[in-house]
LOLUMMAR-956221 format. One record per residue (C-alpha): residue number from 1; residue in three letters; x, y, z. Coordinates in pm, 1 decimal. Example, Ala and Ser with C-alpha at 12.3 -4.5 7.8 and 13.67 -1.06 7.14 Angstrom:
<rs>
@voro 1 | marse ALA | u 1230.0 | v -450.0 | w 780.0
@voro 2 | marse SER | u 1367.0 | v -106.0 | w 714.0
</rs>
This chain:
<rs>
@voro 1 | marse UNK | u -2664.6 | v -511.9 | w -4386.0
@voro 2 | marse UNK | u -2670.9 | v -447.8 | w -4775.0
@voro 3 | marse UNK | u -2662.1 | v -103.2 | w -4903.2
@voro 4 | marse UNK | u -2982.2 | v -187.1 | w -5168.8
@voro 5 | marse UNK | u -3243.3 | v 51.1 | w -5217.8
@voro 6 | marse UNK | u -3628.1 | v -32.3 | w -5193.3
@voro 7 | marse UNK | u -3933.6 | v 153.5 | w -5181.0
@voro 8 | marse UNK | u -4264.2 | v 72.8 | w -4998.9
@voro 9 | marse UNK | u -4582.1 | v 250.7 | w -5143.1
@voro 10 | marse UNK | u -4917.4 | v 208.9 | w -5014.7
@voro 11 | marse UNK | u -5270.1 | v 189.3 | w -5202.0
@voro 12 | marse UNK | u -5540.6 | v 139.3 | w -4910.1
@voro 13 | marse UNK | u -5468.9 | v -174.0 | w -4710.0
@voro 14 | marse UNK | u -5212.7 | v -285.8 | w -4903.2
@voro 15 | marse UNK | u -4830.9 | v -206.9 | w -4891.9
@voro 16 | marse UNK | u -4606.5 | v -280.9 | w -5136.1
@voro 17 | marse UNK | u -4200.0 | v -325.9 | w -5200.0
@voro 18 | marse UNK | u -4043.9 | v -218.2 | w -5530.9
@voro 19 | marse UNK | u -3672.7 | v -311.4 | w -5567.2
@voro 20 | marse UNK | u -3555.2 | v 43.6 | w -5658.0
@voro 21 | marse UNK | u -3358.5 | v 95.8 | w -6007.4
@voro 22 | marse UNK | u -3178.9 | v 441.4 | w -5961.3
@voro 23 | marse UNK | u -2940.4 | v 469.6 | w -6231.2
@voro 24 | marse UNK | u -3270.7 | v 393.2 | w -6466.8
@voro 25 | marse UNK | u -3494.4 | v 532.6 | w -6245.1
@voro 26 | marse UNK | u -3739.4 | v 210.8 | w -6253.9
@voro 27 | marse UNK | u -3911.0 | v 66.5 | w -5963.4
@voro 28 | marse UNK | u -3946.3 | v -333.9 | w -5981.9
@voro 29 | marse UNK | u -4270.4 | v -482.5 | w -5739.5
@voro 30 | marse UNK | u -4167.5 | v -756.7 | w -5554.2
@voro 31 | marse UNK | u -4409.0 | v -818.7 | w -5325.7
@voro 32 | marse UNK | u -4615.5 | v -672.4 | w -5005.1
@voro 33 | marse UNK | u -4845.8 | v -677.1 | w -4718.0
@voro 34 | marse UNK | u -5175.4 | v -626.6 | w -4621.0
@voro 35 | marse UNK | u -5267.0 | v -441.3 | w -4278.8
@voro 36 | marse UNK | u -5628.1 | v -454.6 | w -4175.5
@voro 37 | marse UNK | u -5716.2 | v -114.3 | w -4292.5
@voro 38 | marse UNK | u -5577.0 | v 127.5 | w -4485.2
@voro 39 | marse UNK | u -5209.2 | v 244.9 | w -4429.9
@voro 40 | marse UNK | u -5220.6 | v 603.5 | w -4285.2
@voro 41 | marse UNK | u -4837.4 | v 621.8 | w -4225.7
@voro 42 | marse UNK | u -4478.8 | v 408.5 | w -4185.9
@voro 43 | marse UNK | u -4220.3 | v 477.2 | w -3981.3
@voro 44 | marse UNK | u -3876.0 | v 253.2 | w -3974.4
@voro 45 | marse UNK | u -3694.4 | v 204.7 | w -3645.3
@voro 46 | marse UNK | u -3371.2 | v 354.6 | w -3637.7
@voro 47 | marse UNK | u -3216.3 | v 27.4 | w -3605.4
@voro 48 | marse UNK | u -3356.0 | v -35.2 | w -3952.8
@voro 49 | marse UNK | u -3434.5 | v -387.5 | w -3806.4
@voro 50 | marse UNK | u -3835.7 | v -298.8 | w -3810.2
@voro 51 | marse UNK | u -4094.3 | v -29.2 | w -3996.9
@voro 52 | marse UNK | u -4415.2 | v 61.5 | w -3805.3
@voro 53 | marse UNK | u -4748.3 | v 109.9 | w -3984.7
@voro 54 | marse UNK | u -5047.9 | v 250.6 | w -3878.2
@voro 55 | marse UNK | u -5364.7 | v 196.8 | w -4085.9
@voro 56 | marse UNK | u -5706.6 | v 261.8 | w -4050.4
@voro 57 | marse UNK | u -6113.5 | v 255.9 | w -4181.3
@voro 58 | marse UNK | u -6156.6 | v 602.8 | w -4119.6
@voro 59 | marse UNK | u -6095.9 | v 887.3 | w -4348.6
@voro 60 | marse UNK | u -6213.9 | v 1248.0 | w -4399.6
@voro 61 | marse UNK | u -6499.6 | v 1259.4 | w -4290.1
@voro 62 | marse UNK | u -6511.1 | v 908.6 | w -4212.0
@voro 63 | marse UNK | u -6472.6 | v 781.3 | w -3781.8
@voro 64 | marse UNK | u -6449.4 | v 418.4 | w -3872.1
@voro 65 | marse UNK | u -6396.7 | v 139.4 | w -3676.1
@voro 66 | marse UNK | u -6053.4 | v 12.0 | w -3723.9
@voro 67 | marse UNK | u -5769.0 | v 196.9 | w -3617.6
@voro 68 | marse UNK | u -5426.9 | v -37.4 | w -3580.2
@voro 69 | marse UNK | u -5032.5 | v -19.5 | w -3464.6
@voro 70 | marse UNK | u -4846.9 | v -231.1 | w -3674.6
@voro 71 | marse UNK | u -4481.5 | v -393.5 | w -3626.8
@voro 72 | marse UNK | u -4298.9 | v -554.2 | w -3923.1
@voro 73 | marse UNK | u -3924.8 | v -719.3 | w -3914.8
@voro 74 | marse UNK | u -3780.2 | v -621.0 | w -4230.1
@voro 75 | marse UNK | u -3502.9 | v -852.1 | w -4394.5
@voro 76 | marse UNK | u -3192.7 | v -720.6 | w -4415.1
@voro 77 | marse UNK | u -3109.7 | v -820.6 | w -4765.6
@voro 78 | marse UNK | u -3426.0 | v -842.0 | w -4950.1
@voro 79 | marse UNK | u -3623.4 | v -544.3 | w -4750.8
@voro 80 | marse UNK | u -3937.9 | v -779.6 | w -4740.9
@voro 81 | marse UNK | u -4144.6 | v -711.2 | w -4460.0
@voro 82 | marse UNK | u -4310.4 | v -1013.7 | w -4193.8
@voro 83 | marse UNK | u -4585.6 | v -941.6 | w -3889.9
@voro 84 | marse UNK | u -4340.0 | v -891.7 | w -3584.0
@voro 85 | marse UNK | u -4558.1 | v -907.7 | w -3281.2
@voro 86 | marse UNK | u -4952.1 | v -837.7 | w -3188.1
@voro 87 | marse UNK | u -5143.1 | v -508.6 | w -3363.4
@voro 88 | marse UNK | u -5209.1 | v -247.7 | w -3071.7
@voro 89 | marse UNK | u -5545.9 | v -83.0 | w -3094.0
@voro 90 | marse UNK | u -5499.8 | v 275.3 | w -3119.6
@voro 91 | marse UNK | u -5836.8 | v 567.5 | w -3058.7
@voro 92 | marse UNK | u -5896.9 | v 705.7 | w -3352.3
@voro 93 | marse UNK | u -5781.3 | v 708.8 | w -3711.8
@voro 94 | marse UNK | u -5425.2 | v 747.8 | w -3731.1
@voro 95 | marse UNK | u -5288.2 | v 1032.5 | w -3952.3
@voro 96 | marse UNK | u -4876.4 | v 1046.1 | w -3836.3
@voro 97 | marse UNK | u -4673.2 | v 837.1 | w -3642.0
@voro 98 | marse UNK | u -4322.8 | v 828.9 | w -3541.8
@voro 99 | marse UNK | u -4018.2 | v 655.2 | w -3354.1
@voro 100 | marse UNK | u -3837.3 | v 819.1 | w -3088.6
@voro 101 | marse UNK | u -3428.5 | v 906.6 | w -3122.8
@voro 102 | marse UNK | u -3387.2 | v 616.3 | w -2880.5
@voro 103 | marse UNK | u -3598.8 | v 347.7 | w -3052.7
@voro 104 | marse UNK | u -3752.2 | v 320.6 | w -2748.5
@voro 105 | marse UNK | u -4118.2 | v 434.9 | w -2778.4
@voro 106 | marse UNK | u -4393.4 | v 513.1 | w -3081.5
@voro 107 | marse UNK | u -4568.3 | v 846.3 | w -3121.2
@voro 108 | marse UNK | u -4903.5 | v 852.5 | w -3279.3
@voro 109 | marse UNK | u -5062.7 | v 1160.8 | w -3420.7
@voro 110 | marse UNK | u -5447.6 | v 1217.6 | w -3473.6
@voro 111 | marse UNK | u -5637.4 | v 1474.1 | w -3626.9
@voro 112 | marse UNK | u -6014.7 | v 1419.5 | w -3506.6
@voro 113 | marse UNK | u -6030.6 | v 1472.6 | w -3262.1
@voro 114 | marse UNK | u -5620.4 | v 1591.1 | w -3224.7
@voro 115 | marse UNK | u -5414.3 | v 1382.0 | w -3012.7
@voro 116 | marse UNK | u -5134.5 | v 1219.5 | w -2939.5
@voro 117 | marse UNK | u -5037.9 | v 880.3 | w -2773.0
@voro 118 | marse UNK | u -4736.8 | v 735.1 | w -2654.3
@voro 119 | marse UNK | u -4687.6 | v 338.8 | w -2683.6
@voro 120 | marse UNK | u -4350.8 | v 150.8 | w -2560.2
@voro 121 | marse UNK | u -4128.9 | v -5.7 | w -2802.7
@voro 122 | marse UNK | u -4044.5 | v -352.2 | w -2635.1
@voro 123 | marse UNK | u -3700.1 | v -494.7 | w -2664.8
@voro 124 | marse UNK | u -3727.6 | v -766.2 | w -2958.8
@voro 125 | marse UNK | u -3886.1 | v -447.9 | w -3166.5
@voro 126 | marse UNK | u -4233.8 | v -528.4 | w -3115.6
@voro 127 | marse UNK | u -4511.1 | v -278.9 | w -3011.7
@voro 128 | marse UNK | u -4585.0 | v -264.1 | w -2628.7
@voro 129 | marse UNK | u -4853.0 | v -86.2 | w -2438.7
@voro 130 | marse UNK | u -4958.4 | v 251.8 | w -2463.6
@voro 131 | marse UNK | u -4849.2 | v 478.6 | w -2158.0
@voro 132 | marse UNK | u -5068.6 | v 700.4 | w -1941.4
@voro 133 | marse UNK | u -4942.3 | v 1082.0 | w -1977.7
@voro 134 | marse UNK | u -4925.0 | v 1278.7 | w -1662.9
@voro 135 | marse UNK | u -5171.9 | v 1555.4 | w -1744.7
@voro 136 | marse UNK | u -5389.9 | v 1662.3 | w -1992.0
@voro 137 | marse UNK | u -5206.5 | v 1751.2 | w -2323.9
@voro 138 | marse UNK | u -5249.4 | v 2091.9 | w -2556.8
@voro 139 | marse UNK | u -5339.7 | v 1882.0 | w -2850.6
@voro 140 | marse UNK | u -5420.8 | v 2226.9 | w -3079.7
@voro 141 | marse UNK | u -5677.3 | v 2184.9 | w -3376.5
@voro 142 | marse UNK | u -5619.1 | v 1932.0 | w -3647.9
@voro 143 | marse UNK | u -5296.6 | v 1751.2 | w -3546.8
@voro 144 | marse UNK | u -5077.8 | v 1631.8 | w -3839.9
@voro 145 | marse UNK | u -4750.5 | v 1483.0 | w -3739.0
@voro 146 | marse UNK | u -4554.1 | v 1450.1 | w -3451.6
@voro 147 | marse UNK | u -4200.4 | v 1417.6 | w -3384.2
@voro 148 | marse UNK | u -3911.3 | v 1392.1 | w -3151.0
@voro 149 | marse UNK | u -3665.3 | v 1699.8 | w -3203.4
@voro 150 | marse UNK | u -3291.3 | v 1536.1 | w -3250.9
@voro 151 | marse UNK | u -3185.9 | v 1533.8 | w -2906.6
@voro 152 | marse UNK | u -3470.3 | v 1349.5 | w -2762.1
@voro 153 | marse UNK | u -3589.3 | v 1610.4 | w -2488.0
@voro 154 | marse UNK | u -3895.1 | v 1747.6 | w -2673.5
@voro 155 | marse UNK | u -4133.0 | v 1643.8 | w -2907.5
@voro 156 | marse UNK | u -4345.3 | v 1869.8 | w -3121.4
@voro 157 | marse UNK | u -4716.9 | v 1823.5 | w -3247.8
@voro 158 | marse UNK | u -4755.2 | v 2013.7 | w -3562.4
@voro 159 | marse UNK | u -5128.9 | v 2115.9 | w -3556.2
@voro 160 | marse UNK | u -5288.1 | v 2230.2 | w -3876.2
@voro 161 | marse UNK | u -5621.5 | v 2445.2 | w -3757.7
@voro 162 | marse UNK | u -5878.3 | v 2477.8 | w -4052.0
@voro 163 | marse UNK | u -5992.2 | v 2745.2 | w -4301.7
@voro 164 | marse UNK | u -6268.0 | v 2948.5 | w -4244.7
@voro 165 | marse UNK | u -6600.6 | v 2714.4 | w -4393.1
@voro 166 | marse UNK | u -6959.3 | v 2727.4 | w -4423.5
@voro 167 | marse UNK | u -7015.5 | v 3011.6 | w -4200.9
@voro 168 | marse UNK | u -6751.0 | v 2904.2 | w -3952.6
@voro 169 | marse UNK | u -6472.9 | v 3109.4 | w -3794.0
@voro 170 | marse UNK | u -6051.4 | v 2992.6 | w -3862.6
@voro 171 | marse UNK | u -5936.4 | v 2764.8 | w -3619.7
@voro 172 | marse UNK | u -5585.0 | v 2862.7 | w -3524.4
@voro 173 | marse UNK | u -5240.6 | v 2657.0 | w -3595.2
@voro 174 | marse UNK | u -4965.8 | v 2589.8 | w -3423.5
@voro 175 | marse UNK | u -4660.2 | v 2383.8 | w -3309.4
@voro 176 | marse UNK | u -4702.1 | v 2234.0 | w -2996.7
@voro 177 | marse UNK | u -4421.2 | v 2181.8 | w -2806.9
@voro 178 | marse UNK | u -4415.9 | v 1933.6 | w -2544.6
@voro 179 | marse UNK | u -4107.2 | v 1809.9 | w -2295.5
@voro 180 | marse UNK | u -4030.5 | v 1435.4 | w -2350.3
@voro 181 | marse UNK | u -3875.4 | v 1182.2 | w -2118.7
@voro 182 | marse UNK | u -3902.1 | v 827.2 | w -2055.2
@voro 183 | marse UNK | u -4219.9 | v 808.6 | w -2341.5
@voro 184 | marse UNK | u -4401.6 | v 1102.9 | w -2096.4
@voro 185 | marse UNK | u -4549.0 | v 1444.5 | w -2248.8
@voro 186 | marse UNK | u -4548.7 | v 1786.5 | w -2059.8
@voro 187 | marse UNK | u -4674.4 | v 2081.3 | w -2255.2
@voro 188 | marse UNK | u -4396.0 | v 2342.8 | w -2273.8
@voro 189 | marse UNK | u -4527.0 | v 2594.4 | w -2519.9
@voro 190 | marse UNK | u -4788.8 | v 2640.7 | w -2821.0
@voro 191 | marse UNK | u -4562.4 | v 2809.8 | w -3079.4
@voro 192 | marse UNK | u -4757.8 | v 3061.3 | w -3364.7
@voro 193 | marse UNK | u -4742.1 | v 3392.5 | w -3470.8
@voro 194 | marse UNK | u -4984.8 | v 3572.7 | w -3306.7
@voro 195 | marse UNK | u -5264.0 | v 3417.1 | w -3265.5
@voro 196 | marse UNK | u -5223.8 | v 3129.1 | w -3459.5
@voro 197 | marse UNK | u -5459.7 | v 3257.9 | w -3729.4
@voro 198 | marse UNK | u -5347.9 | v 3253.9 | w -4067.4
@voro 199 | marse UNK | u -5080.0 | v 2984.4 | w -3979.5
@voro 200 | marse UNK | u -5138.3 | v 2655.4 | w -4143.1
@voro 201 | marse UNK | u -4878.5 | v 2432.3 | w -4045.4
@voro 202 | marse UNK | u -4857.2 | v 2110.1 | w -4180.7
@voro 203 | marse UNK | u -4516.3 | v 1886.2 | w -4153.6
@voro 204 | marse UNK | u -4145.0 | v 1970.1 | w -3987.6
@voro 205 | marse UNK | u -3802.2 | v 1825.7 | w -4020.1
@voro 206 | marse UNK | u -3460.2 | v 1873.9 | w -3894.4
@voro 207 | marse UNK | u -3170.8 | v 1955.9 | w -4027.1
@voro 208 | marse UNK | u -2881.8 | v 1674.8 | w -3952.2
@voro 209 | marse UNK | u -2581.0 | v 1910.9 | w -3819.4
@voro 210 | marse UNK | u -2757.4 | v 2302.2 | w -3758.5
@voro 211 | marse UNK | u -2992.3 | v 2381.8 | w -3516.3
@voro 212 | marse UNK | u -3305.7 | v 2494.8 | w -3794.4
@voro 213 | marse UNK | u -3626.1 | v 2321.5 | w -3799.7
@voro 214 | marse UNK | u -3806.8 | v 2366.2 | w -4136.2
@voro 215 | marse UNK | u -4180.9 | v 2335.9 | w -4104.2
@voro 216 | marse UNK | u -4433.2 | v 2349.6 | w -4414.2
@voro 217 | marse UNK | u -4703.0 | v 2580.2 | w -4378.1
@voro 218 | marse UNK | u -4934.1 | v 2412.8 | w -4567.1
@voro 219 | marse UNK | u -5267.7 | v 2673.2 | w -4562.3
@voro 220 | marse UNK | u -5019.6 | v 2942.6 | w -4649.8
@voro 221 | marse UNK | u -4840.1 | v 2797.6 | w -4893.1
@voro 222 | marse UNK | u -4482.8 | v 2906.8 | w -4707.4
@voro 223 | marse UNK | u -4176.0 | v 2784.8 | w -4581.6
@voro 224 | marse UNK | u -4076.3 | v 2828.8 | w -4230.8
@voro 225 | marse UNK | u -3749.8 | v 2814.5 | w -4030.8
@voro 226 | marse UNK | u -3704.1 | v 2818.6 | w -3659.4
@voro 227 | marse UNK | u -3391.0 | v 2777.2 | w -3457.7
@voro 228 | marse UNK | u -3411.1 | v 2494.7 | w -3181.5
@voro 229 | marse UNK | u -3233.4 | v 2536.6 | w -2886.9
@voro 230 | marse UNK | u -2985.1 | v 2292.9 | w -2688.3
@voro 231 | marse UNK | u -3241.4 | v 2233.5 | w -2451.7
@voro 232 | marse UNK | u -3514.1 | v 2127.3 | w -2700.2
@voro 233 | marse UNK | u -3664.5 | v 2443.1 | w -2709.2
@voro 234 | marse UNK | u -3809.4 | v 2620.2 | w -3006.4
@voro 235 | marse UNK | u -3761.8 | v 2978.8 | w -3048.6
@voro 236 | marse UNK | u -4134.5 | v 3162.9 | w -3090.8
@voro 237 | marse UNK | u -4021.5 | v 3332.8 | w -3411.6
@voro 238 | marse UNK | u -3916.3 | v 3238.0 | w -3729.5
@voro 239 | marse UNK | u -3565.7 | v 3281.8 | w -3889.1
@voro 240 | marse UNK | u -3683.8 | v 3334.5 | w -4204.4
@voro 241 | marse UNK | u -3971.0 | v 3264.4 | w -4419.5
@voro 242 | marse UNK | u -4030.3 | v 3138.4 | w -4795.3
@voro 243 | marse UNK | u -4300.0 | v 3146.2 | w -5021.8
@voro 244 | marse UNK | u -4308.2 | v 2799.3 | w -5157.8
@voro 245 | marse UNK | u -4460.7 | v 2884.7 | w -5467.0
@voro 246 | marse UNK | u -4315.2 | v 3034.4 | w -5750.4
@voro 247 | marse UNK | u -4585.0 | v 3269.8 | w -5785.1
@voro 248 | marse UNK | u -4748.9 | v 3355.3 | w -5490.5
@voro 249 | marse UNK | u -4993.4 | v 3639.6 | w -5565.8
@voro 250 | marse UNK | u -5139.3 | v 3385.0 | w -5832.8
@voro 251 | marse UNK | u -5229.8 | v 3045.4 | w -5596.4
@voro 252 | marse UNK | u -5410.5 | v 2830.3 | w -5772.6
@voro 253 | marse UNK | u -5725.8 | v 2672.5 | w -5663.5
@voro 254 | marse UNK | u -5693.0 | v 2408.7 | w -5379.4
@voro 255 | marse UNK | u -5303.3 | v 2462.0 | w -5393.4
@voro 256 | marse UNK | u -5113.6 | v 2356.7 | w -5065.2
@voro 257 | marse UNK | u -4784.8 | v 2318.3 | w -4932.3
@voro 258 | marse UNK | u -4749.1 | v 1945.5 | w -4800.8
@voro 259 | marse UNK | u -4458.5 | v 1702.3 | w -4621.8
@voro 260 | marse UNK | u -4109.2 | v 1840.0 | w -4605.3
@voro 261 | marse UNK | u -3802.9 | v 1611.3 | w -4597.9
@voro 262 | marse UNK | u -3438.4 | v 1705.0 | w -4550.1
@voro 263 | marse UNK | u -3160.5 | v 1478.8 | w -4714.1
@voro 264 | marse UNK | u -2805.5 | v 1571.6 | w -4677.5
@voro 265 | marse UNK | u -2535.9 | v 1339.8 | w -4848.9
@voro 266 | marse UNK | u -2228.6 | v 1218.0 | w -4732.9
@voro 267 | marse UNK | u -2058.9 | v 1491.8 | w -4905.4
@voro 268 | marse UNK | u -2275.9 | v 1757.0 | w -4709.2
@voro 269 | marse UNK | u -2230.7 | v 1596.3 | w -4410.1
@voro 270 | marse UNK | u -1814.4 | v 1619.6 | w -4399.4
@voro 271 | marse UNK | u -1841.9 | v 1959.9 | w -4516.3
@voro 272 | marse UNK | u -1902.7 | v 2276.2 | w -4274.1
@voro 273 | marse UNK | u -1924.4 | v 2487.9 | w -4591.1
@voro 274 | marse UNK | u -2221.8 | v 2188.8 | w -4748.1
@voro 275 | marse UNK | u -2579.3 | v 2321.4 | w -4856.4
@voro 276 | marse UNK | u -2840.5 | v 2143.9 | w -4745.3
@voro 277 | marse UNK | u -3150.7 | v 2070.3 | w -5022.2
@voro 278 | marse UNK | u -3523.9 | v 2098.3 | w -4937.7
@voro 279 | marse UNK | u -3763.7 | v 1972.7 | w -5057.5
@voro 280 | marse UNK | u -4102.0 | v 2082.5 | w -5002.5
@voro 281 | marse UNK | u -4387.1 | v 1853.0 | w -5170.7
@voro 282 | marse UNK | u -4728.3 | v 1978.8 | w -5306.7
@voro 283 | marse UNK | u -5056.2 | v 1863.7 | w -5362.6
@voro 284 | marse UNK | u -5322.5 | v 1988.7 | w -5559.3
@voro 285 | marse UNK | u -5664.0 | v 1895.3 | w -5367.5
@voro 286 | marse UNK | u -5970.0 | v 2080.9 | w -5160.3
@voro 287 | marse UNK | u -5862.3 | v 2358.1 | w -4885.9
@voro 288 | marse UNK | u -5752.5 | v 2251.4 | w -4570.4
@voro 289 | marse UNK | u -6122.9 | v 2348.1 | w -4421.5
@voro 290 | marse UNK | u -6419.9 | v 2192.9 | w -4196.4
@voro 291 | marse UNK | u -6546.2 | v 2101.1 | w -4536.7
@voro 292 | marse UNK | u -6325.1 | v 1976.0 | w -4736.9
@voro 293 | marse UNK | u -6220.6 | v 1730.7 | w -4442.8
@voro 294 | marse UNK | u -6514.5 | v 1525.4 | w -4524.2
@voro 295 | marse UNK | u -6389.2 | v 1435.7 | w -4814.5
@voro 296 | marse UNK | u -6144.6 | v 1227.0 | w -4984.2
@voro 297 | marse UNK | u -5793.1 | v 1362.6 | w -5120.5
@voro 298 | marse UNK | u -5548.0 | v 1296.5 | w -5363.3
@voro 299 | marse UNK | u -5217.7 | v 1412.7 | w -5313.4
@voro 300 | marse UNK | u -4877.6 | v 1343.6 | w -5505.5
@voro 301 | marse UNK | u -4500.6 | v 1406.3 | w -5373.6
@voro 302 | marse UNK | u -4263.0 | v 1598.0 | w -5586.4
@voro 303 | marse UNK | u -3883.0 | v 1545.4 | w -5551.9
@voro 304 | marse UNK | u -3628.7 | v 1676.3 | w -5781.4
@voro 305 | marse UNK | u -3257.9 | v 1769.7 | w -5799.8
@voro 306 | marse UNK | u -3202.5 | v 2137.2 | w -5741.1
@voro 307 | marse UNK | u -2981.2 | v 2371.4 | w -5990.4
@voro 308 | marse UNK | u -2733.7 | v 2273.3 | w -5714.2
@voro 309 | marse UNK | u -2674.4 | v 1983.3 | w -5755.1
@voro 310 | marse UNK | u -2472.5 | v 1745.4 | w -5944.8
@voro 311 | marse UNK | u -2652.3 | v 1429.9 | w -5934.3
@voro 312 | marse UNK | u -2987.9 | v 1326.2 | w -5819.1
@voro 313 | marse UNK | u -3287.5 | v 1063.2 | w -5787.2
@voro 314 | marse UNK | u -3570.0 | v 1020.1 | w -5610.8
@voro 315 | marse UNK | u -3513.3 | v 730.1 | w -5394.6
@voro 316 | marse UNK | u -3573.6 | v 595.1 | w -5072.2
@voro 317 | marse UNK | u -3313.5 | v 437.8 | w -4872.0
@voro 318 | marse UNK | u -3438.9 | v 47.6 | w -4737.7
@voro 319 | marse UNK | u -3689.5 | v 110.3 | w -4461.0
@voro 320 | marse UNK | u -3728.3 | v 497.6 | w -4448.3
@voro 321 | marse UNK | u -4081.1 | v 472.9 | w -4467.0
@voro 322 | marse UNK | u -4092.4 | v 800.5 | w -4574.6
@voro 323 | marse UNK | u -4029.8 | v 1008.3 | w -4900.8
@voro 324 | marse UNK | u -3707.0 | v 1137.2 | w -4833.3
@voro 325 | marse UNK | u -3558.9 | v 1257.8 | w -5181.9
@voro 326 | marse UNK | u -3186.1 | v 1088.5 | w -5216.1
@voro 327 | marse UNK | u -3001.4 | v 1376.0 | w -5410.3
@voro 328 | marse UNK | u -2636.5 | v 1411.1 | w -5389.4
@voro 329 | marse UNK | u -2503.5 | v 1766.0 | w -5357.2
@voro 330 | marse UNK | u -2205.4 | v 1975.1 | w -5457.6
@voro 331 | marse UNK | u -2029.9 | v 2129.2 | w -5190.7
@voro 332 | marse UNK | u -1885.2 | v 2472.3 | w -5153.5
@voro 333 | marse UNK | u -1553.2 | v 2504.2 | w -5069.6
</rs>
């Protein structure tokens, strides 16, 4: 497979490929598809050999009618995507979804009401049927993504809760943790300080080589770290926690923490003594409440090199599917 660089964006139902310029930093269109509704989320295979898109007519606010599962091959050279296989109807509108370590199975997220369902990943890369779970799962309030932790025994539902709105109480957030095998959920453990009130989680990621899982907290506007076990457990309590903005005491209006992505380059990965950089996007829109669900938001993605680093762009390798900020950096030694 080629090493070139391409970027997919969405703008409703359509989804588009831009050849990606890094050294000038220019995207180039060069074509796209259209899913039946509008693109919620993409997710490549780890084969690279296929990117999964959910879409949907439903919005804040907004049930709709139209909620889809689809499969695209994408060509190894030129990163153009074709319809591989049927759509699979999914519940409700989509807001996350995600492939498996194995490649095996799809994991859909939804927020209203939250949920999560589990279809089978069929051999030639297409989407199979969804599977029946065992028991009833602890779904939390407001579900936002959901993904398999790195060794493929758990999976955790990141569940948002609400602001207190128009006369109505918090809901609480959490992380749901849930055991994983053969594309079946248990529930393991509902993971929050306290309560869950006052925690506003919104994405997760992983770090490639350390056991830390670094999880936006997006009502709070902080940074979170946990350690996750061998076993695929999650420890209750943080390692440490960040304010994620510079100024914390002076949050602007309708100022959130959003999706977190970690990138590590070759560099970091062959060296023990490598930092790993963060980034943690944010988007200026409405508070994550009952209220401001209901309506539409805008949101943008930030990525930039850090004052570590030695070289950087904001580029996304051919079929991520998601914005993960390619930024080369220097390694202590």
């Amino acid at each position: 497979m080629t090493a070139k660089t391409v970027f997919y964006a969405s703008t409703g139902p359509e989804l588009t490929l831009f050849d990606v310029d890094v050294a000038d930093a220019a995207l180039q269109k060069r074509g796209g598809v259209t899913l039946p509704a509008n693109v919620q989320y993409a997710w490549p295979h780890p084969s690279k050999r296929y990117l999964y898109v959910v879409s949907s007519s439903g919005g804040p606010g907004v049930a709709g009618t139209t909620h889809l599962a689809n499969a695209f091959r994408i060509d190894p050279v030129s990163g153009a995507l074709a319809p591989h296989g049927e759509p699979r109807s999914l519940p409700s509108r989509p807001i996350h979804t995600s492939v498996d370590r194995s490649g095996e199975y799809l994991l859909t997220a939804y927020n209203d009401p939250s949920n999560v369902t589990v279809h089978r990943i069929n051999g030639d890369g297409s989407i199979g049927e969804p599977l029946s779970q065992p028991g009833k799962l602890d779904a939390g309030i407001y579900g936002h993504q959901i993904r398999t932790t790195p060794g493929n025994q758990t999976a955790i539902l990141v569940a948002r809760g609400n602001n207190a709105a128009g006369g109505k109480p918090e809901d609480p957030g959490a992380l749901k943790l849930f055991g994983f095998k053969r594309g079946a959920l248990t529930n393991l453990a509902s993971i929050a300080p306290g309560t869950g009130l006052g925690f506003g989680p919104r994405h997760l990621d992983f770090h490639p080589s350390q056991p830390w899982v670094y999880v936006s907290i997006e009502r709070q506007n902080k940074l979170y770290t946990y350690k996750l076990q061998p076993d695929g457990a999650l420890d209750r309590d943080p390692i440490f926690v960040k304010d994620t903005l510079a100024d914390p005491a002076n949050v602007k209006p309708a100022q959130g923490a959003g999706p977190i992505h970690v990138h590590t380059s070759k560099a970091r990965r062959s060296s023990t003594a490598a930092r790993t950089t963060l980034r943690c996007s944010r988007s200026t829109r409405r508070p994550a409440s009952r209220a401001s669900s209901r309506r539409s938001r805008a949101t943008a993605s930030i990525c930039e090199p850090s004052a570590s680093t030695r070289a950087g762009s904001c580029s996304w390798r051919r079929a991520s599917g998601r914005s993960r900020c390619a930024t080369a950096t220097r390694s202590r030694r």
